[in-house]
C-alpha positions as YAML, in Angstrom:
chain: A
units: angstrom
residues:
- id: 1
  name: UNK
  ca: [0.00, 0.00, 0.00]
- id: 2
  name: UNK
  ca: [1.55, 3.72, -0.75]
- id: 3
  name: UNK
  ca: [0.79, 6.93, 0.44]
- id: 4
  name: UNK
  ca: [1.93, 10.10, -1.16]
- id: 5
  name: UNK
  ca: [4.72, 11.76, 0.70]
- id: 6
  name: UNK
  ca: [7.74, 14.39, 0.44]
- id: 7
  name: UNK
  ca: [10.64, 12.24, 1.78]
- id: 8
  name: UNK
  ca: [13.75, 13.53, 3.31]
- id: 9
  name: UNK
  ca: [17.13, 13.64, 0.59]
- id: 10
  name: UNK
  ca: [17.87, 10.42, 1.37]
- id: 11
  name: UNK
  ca: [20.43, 8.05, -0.39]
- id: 12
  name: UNK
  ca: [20.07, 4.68, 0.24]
- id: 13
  name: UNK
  ca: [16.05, 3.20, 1.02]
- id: 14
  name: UNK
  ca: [15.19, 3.75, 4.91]
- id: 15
  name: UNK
  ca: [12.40, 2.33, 6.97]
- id: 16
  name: UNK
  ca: [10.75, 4.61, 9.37]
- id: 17
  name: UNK
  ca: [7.82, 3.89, 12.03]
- id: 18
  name: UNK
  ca: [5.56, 6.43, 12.29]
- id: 19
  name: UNK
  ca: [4.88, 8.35, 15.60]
- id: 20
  name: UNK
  ca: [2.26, 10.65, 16.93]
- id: 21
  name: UNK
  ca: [4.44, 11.56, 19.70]
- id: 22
  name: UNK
  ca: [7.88, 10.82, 20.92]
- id: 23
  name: UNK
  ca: [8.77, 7.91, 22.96]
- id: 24
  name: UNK
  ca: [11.85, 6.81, 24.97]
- id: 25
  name: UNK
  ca: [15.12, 6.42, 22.81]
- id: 26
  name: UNK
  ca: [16.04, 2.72, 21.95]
- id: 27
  name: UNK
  ca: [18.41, 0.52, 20.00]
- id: 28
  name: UNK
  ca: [15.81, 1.79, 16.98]
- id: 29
  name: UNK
  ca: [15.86, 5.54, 17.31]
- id: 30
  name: UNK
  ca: [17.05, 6.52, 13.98]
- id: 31
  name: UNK
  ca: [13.93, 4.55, 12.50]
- id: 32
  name: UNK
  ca: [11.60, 6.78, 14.22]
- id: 33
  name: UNK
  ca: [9.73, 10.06, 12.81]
- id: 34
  name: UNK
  ca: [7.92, 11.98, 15.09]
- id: 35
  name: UNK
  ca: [4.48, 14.01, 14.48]
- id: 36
  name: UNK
  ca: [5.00, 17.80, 14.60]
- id: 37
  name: UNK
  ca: [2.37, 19.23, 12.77]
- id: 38
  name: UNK
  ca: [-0.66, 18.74, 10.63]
- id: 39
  name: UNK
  ca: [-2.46, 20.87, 7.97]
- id: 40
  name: UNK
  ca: [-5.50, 18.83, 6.43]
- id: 41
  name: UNK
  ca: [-4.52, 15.82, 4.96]
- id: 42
  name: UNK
  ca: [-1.31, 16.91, 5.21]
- id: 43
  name: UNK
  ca: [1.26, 15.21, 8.35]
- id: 44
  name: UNK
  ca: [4.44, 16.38, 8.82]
- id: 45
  name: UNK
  ca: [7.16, 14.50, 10.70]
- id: 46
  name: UNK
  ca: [10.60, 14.68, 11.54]
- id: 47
  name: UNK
  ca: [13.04, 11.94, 10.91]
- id: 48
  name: UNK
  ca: [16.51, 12.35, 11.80]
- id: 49
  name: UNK
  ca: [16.44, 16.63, 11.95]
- id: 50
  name: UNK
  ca: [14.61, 16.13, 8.10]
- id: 51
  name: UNK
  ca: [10.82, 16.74, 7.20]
- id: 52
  name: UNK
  ca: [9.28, 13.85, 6.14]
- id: 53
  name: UNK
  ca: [5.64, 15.13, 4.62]
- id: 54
  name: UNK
  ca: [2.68, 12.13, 4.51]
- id: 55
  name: UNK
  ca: [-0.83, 12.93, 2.31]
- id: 56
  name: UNK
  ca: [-3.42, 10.26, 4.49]
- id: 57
  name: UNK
  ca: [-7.44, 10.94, 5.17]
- id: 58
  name: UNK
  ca: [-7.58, 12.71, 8.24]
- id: 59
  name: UNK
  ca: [-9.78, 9.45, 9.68]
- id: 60
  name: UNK
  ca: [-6.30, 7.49, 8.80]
- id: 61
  name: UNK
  ca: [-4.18, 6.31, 11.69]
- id: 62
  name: UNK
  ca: [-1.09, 5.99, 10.58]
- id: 63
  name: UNK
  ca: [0.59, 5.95, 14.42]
- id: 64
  name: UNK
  ca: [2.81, 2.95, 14.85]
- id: 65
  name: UNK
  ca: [2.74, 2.00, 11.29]
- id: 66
  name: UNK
  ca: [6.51, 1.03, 9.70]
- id: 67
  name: UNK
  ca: [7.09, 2.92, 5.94]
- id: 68
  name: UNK
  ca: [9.94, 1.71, 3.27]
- id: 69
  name: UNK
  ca: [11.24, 5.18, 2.03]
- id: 70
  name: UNK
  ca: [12.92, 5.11, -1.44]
- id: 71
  name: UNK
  ca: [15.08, 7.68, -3.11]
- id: 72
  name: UNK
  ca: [14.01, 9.79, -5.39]
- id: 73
  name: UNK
  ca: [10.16, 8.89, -4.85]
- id: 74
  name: UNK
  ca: [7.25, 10.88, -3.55]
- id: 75
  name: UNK
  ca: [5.60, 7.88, -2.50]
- id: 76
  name: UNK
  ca: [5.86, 5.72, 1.34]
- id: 77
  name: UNK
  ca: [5.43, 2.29, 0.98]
- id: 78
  name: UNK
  ca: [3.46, 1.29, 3.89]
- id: 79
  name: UNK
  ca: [5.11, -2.10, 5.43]
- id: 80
  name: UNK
  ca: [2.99, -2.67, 8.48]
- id: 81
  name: UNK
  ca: [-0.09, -0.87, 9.56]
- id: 82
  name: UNK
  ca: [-0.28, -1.20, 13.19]
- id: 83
  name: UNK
  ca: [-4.30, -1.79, 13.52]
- id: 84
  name: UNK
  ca: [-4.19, -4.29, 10.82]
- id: 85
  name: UNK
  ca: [-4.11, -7.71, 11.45]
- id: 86
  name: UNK
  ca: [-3.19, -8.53, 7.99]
- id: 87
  name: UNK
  ca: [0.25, -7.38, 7.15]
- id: 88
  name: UNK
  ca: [2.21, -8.93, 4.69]
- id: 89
  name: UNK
  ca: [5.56, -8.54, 3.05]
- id: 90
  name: UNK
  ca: [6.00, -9.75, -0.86]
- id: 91
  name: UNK
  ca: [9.57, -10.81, -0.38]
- id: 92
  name: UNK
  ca: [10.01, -11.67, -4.47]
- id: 93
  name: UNK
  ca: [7.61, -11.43, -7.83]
- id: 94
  name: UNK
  ca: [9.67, -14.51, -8.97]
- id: 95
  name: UNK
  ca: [8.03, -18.26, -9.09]
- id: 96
  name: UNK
  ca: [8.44, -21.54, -10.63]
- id: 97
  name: UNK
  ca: [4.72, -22.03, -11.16]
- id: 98
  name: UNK
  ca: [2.01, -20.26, -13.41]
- id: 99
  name: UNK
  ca: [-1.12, -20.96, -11.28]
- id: 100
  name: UNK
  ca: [-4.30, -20.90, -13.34]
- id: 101
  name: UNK
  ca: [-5.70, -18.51, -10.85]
- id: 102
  name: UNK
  ca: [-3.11, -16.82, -9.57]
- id: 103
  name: UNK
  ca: [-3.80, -13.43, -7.67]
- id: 104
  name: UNK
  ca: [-0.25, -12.23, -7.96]
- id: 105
  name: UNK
  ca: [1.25, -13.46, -11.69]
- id: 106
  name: UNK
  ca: [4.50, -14.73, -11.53]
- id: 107
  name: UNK
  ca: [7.67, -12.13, -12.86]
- id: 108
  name: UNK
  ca: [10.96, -12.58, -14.18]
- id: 109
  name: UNK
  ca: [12.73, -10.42, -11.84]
- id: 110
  name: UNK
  ca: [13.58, -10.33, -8.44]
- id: 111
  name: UNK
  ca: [14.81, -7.35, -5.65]
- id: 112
  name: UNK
  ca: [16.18, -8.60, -2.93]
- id: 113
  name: UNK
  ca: [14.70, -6.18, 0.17]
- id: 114
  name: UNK
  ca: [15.12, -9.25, 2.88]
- id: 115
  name: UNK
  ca: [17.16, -6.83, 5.08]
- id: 116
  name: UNK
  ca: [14.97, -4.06, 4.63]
- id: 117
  name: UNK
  ca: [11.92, -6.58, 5.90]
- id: 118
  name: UNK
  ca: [14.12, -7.69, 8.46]
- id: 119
  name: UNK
  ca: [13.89, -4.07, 9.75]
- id: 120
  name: UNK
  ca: [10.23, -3.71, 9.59]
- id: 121
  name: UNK
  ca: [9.15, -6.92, 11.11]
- id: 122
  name: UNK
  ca: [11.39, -5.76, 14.42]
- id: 123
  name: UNK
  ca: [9.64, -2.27, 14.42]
- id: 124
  name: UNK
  ca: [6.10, -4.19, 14.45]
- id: 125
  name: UNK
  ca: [3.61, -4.29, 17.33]
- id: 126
  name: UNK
  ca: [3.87, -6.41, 19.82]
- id: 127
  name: UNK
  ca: [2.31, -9.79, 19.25]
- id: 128
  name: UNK
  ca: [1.81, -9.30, 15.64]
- id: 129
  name: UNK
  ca: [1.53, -11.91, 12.83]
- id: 130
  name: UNK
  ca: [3.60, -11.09, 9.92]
- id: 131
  name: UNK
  ca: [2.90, -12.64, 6.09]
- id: 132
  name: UNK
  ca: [5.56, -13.94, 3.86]
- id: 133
  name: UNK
  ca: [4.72, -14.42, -0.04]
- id: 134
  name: UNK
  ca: [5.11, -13.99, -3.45]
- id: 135
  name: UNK
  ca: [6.21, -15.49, -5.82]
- id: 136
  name: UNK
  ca: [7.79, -18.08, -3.94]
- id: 137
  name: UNK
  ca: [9.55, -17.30, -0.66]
- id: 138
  name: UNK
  ca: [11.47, -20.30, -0.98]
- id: 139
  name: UNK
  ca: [13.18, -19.64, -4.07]
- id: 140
  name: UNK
  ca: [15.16, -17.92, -1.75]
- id: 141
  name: UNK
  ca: [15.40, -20.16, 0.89]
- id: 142
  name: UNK
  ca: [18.47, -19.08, 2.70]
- id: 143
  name: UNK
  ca: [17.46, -15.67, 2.87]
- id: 144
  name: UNK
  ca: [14.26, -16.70, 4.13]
- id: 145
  name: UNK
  ca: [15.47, -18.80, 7.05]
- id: 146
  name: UNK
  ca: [17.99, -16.29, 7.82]
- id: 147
  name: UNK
  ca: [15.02, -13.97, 7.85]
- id: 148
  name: UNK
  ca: [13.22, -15.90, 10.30]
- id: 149
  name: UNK
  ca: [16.00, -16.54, 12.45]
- id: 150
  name: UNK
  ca: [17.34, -13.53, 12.98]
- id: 151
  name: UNK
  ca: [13.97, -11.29, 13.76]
- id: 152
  name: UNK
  ca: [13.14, -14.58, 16.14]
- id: 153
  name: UNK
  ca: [16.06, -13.28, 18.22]
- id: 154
  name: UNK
  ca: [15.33, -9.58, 18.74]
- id: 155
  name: UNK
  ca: [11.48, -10.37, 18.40]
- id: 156
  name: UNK
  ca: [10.40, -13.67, 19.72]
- id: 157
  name: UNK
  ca: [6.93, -12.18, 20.21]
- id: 158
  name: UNK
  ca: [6.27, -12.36, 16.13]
- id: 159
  name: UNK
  ca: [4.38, -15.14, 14.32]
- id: 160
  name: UNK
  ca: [5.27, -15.47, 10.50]
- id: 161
  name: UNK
  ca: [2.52, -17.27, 8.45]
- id: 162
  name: UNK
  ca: [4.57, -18.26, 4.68]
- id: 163
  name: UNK
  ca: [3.18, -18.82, 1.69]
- id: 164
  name: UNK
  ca: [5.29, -21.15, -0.19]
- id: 165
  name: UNK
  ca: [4.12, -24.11, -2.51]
- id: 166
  name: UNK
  ca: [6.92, -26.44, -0.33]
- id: 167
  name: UNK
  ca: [9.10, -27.27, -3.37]
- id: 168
  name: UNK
  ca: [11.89, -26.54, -2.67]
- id: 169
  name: UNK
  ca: [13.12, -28.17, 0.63]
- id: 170
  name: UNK
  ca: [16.19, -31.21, 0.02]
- id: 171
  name: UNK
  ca: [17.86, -32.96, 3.39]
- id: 172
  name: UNK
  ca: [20.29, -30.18, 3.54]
- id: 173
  name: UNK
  ca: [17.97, -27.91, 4.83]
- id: 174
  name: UNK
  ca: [16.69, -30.17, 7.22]
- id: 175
  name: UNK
  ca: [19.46, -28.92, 10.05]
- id: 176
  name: UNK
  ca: [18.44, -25.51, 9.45]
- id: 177
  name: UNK
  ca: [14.20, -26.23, 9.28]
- id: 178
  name: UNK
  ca: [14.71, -27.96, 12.75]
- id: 179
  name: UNK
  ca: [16.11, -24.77, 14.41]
- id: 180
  name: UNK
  ca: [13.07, -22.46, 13.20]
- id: 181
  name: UNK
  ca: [10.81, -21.03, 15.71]
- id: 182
  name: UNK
  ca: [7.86, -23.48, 14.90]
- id: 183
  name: UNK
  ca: [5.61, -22.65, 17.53]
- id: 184
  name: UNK
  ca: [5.93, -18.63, 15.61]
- id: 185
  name: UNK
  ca: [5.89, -20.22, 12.05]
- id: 186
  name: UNK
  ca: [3.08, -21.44, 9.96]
- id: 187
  name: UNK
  ca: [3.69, -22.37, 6.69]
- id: 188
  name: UNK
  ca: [0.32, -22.41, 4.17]
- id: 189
  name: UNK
  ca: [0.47, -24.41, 1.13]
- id: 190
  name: UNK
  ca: [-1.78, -25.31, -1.49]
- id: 191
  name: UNK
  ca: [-3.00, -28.84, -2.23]
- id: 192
  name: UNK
  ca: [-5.32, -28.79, -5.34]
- id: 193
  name: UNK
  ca: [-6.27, -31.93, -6.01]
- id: 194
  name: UNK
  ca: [-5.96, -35.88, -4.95]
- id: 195
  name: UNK
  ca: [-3.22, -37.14, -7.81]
- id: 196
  name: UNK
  ca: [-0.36, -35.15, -9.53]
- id: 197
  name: UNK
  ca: [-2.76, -35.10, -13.06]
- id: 198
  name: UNK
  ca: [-4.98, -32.65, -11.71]
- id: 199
  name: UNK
  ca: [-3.05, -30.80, -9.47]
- id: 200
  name: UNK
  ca: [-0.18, -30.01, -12.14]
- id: 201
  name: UNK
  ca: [-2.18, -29.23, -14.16]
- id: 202
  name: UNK
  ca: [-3.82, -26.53, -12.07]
- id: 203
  name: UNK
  ca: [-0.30, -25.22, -10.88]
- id: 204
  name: UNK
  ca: [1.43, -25.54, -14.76]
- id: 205
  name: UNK
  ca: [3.88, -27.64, -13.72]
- id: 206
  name: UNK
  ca: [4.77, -30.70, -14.45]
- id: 207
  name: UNK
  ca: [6.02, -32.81, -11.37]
- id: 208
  name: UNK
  ca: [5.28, -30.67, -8.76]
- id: 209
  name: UNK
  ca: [2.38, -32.80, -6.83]
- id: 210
  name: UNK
  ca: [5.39, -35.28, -6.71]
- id: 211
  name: UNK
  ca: [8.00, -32.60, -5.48]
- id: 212
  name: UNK
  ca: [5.08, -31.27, -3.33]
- id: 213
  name: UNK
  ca: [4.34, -34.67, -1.29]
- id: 214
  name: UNK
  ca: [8.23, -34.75, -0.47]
- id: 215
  name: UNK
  ca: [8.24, -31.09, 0.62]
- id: 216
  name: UNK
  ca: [5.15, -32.23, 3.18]
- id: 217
  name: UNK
  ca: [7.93, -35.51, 4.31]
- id: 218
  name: UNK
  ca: [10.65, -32.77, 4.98]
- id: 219
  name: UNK
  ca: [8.31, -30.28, 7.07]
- id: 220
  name: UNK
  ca: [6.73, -32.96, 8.98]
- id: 221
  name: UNK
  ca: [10.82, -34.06, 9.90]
- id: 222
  name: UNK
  ca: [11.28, -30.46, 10.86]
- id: 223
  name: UNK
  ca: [8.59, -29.76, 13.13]
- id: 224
  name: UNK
  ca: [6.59, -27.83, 10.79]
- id: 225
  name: UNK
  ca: [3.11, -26.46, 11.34]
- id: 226
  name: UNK
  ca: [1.46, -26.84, 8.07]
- id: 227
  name: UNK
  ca: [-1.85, -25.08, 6.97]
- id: 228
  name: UNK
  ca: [-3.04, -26.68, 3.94]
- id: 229
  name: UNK
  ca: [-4.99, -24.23, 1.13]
- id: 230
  name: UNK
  ca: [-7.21, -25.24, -1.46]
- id: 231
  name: UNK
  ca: [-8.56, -23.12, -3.80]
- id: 232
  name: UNK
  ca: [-11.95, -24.47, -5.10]
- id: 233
  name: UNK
  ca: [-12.20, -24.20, -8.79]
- id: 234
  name: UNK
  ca: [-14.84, -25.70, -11.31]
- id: 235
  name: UNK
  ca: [-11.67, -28.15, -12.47]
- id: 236
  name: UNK
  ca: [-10.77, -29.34, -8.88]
- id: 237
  name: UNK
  ca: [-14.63, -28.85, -7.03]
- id: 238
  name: UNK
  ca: [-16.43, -32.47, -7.84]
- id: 239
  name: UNK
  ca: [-12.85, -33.88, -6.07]
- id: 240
  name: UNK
  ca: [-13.00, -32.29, -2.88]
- id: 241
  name: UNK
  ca: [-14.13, -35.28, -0.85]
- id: 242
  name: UNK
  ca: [-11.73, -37.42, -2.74]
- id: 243
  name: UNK
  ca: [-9.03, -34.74, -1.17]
- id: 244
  name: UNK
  ca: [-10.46, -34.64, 2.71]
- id: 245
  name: UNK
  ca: [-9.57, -38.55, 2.16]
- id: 246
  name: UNK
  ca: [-6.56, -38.13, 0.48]
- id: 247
  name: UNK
  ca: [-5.77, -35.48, 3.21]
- id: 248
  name: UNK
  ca: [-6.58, -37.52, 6.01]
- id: 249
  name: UNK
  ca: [-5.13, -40.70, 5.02]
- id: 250
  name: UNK
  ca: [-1.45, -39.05, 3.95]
- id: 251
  name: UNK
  ca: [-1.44, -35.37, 5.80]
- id: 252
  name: UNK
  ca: [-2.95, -36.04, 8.82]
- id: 253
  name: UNK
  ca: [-0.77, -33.81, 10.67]
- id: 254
  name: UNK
  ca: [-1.47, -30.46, 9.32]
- id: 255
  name: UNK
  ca: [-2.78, -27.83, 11.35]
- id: 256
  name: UNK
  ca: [-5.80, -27.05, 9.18]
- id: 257
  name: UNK
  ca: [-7.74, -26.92, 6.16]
- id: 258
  name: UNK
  ca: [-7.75, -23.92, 4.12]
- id: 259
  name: UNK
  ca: [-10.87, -24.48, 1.19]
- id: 260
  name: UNK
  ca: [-10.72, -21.15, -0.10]
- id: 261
  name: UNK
  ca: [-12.76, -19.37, -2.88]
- id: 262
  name: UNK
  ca: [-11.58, -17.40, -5.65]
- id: 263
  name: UNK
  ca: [-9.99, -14.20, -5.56]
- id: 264
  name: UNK
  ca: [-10.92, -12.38, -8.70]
- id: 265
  name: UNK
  ca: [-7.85, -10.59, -9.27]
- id: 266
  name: UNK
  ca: [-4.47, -11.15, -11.46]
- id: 267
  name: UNK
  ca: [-4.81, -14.95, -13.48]
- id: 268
  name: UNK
  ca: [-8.30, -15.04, -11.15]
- id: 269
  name: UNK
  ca: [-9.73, -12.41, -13.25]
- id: 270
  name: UNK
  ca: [-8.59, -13.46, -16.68]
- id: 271
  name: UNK
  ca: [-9.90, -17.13, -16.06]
- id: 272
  name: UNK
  ca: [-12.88, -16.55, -13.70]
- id: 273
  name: UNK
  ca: [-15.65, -17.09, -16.29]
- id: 274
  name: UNK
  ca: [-13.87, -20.97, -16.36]
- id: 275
  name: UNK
  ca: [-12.63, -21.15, -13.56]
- id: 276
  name: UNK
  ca: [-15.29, -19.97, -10.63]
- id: 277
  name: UNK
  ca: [-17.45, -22.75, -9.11]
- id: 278
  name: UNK
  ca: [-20.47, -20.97, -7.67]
- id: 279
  name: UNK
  ca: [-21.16, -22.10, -4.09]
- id: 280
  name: UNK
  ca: [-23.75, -20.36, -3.50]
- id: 281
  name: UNK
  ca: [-25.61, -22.41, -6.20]
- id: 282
  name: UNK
  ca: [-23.76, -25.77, -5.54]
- id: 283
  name: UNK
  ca: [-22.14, -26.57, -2.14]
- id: 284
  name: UNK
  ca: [-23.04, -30.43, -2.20]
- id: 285
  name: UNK
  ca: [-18.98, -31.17, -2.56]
- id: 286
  name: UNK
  ca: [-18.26, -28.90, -0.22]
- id: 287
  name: UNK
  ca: [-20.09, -29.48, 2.36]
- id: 288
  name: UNK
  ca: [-19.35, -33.52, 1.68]
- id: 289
  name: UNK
  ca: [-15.71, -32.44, 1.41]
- id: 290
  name: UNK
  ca: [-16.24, -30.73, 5.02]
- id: 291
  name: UNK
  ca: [-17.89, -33.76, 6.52]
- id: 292
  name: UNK
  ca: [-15.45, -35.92, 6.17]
- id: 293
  name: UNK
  ca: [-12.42, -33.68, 7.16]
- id: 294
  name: UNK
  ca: [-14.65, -33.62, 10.32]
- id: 295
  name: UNK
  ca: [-15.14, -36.94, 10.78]
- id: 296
  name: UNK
  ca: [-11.58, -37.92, 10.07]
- id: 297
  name: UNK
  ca: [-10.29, -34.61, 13.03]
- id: 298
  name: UNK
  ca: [-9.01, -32.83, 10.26]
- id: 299
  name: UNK
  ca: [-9.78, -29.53, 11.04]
- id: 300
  name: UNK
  ca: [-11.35, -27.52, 8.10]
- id: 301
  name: UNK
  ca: [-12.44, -23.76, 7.69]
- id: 302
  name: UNK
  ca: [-14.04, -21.76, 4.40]
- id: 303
  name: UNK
  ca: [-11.72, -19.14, 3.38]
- id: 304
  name: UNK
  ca: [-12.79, -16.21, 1.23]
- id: 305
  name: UNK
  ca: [-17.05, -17.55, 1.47]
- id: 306
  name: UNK
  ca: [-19.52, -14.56, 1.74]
- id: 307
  name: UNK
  ca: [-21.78, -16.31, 4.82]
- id: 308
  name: UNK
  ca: [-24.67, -15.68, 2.16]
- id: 309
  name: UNK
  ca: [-23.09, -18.20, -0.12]
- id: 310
  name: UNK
  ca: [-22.86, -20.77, 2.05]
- id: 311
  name: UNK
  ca: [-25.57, -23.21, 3.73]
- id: 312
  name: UNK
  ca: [-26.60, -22.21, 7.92]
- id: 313
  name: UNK
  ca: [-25.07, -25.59, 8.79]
- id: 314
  name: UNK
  ca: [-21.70, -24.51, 7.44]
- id: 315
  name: UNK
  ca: [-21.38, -21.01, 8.34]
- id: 316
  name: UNK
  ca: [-19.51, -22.19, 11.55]
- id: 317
  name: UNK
  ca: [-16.42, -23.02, 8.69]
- id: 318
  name: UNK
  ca: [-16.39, -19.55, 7.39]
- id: 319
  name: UNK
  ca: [-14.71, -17.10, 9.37]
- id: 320
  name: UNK
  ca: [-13.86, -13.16, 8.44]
- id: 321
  name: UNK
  ca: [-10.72, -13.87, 6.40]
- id: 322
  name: UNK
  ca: [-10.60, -11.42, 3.11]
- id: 323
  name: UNK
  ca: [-7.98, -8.85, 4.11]
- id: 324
  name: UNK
  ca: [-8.99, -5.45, 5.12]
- id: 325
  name: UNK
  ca: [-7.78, -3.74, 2.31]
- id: 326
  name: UNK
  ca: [-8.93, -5.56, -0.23]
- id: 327
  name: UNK
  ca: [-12.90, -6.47, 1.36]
- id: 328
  name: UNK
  ca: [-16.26, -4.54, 0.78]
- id: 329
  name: UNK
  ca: [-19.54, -5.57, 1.04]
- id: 330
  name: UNK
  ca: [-22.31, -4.50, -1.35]
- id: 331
  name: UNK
  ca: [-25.59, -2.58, -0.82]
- id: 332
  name: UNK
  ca: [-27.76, -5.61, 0.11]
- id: 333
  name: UNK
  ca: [-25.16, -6.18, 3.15]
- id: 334
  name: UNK
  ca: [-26.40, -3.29, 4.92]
- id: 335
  name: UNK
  ca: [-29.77, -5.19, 5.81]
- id: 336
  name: UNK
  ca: [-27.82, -8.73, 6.58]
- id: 337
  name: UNK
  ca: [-28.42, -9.56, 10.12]
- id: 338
  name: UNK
  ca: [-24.75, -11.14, 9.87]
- id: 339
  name: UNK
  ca: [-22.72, -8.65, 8.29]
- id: 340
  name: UNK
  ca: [-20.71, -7.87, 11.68]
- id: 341
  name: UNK
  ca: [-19.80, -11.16, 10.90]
- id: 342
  name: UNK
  ca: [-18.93, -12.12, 7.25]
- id: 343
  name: UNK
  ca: [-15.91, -11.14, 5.47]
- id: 344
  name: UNK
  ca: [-17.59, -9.93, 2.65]
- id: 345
  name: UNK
  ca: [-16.33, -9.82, -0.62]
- id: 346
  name: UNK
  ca: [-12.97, -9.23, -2.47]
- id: 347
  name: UNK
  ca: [-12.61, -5.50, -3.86]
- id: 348
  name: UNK
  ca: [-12.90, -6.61, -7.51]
- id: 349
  name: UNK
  ca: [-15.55, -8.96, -7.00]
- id: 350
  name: UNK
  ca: [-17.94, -7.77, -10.26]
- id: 351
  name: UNK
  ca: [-21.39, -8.79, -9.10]
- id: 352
  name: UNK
  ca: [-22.56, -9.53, -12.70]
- id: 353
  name: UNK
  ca: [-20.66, -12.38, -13.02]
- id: 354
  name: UNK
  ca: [-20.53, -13.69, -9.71]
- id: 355
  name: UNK
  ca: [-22.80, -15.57, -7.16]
- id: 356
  name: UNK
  ca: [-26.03, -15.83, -8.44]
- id: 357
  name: UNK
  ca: [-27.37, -16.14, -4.61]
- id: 358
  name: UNK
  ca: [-25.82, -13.90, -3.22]
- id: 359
  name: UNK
  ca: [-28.25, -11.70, -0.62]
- id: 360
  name: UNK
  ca: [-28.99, -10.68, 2.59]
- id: 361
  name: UNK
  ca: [-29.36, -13.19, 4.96]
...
């Protein structure tokens, strides 16, 4: 997220919490700016003896919140906001899959800004969970676990949750993966379907439900916590119950159950007229899929489901999850009795094309 801004003649990119008034000096004093005036929209701070100028709604709270500064750009990219609960850092554009729905399409190049993350995760609240993704994370594996490592030191109070589609980890790593804060750490990565025909397919890569299945052996060595995602398409939907078996027979040690709808956004929106499975029309898989992760103690939640899309006797599944950034509800949710809630729906969710039973509940 960016925000307008005069930044200080900086030469080399700084990261800078945000502060509405000044607090005791610490080992991170020169990442501080301090509030010293306003005018409208307009928030002046000063960072280091410079003027640091920030363009935010007045309503904005922007106290706490950790900013990448850049030279030679009007703009603050804004790292952490400190009311969000939903902060992530995109640690590399770069992956080795082309996802049929992907919401953030794959690029060529990469920037490595590790150290500058490393920086804002230890200026983060206290307590906070911090997102890793991409691309894929583990591309860059020994940044990554150097990453984790060293914020775990100065800031053992931080939880991590990492994308990654688990690829990429051999028996070398497996030293390494066993001295990761687990208990902080939760990796989430996507299953699609019950056999590799399907799933590759899905993912664009051949051999990756293969490489997959030993990433899962590796983890589970490790000490992982694992949250498993599936994203429920009209090519994978009629084999969700075959996957809560598949699941609970081979992966019974995961953590949870992701079943997730689709985002319409990036590869989502280019292939959603193929690609979305209406739940709100048909759920019978779903729910069927749900039963038997039940049954089995696999614990499994909706991600991403508008509580009007889904049956009353599922609703329980479907907690708030779409981030708040990127949720809105439309003009029917201001008579739902459930709105306080449902997550909603994604900010580029087109109505016209969407669930056809959608409504207030």
């Amino acid at each position: 997220m960016r925000l307008k801004a005069e930044i200080p003649p900086i030469v080399e990119p700084a990261v800078v919490r945000l502060r509405d008034s000044a607090a005791p000096p610490n080992e991170w004093a020169d990442n501080q700016a301090y509030l010293i005036g306003r005018e409208g929209s307009l928030r002046d701070y000063d960072f280091q003896g410079f003027s640091l100028r920030i363009d935010a709604p007045d309503n904005e709270r922007l106290d706490g919140d950790v900013v990448l500064l850049l030279p030679q750009q009007n703009i603050a990219h804004r790292l952490i906001r400190a009311g969000s609960n939903h902060n992530t850092f995109l640690v590399t554009e770069r992956c080795d899959q082309l996802c049929a729905m992907c919401s953030q399409p794959p690029k060529r190049h990469h920037v490595d800004l590790f150290p500058l993350f490393e920086q804002a995760a230890k200026l983060a609240p206290r307590g906070a969970t911090v997102g890793l993704s991409g691309g894929e994370p583990t591309l860059y594996k020994q940044q990554l676990f150097r990453f984790l490592r060293v914020v775990h030191e100065e800031r053992p109070d931080l939880r991590f949750h990492i994308l990654s589609n688990g690829q990429h980890f051999n028996n070398a790593d497996l030293e390494t993966m066993r001295s990761l804060p687990h208990d902080q750490i939760l990796w989430g990565i996507p299953l699609y379907a019950p056999d590799a025909v399907v799933h590759d397919e899905i993912v664009g890569k051949a051999g990756a439900f293969d490489a997959l299945m030993a990433g899962f052996t590796l983890l589970l060595k490790a000490g992982a916590a694992i949250e498993l995602r599936t994203v429920v398409m009209t090519t994978n939907a009629q084999d969700l119950p075959e996957l809560a078996h598949f699941i609970a027979t081979n992966l019974p040690y995961c953590s949870t159950w992701a079943i997730m709808q689709l985002e319409p956004i990036g590869y989502g929106r280019k292939n959603w007229d193929r690609l979305f499975f209406d739940s709100s029309v048909s759920f019978t898989p779903i729910s069927r899929a749900i039963n038997i992760a039940a049954a089995r103690g696999i614990d499994a939640s909706l991600y991403n489901f508008p509580l009007c899309t889904v049956p009353s006797a599922y609703r329980s599944f479907a907690p708030s999850t779409i981030s708040d950034w990127k949720r809105k509800y439309l003009s029917f949710c201001d008579e739902c009795s459930l709105r306080r809630i449902c997550g909603g729906f994604f900010e580029w969710y087109d109505s016209n094309k969407g669930f056809m039973r959608a409504g207030a509940i």
